[in-house]
N, C-alpha and C positions, 0 to 999 in steps of 0.2 A: 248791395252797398256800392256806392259811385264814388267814384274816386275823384276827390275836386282837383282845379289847377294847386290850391298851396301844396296839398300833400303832394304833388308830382314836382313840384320843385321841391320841394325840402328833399322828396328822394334823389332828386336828379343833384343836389347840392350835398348829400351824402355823397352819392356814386363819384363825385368829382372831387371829393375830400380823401377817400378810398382809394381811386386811382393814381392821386399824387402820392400819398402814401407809400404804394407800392412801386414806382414807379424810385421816388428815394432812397428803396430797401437795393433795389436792382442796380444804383447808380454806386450805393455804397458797394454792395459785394463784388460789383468789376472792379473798385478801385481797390479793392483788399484780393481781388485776385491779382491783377496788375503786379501788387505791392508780391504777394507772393511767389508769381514767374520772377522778377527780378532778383530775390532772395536768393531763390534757387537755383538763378541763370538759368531756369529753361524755355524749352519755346512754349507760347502762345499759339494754337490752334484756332484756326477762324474759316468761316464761309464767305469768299470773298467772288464775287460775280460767276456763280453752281461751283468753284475750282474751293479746293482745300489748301489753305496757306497757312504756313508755319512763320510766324514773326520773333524774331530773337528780340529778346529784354533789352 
């Protein structure tokens, strides 16, 4: 079975409907962590240039 060009775009146009998707899920759940360290006033944990940095809310 050969794979034509439509069906590789429609998967490639899946794949990129999938990846924003996910990519929104990931944008939402920093901001609902954000929102969370601030509630709680504690720090934020981060990889910032190989060094581990603690950011206060």
């Amino acid at each position: 079975m050969k794979i034509t060009d439509i069906q590789l775009e429609e998967k490639r146009k899946i794949q990129l409907e999938e990846k924003k998707k996910i990519l929104k899920g990931l944008e939402i759940a920093y901001e609902k962590l954000l929102a969370f360290k601030k509630m709680t006033n504690s720090e934020l944990v981060v990889l910032r240039n190989n060094e581990i940095v603690r950011i206060k809310p």
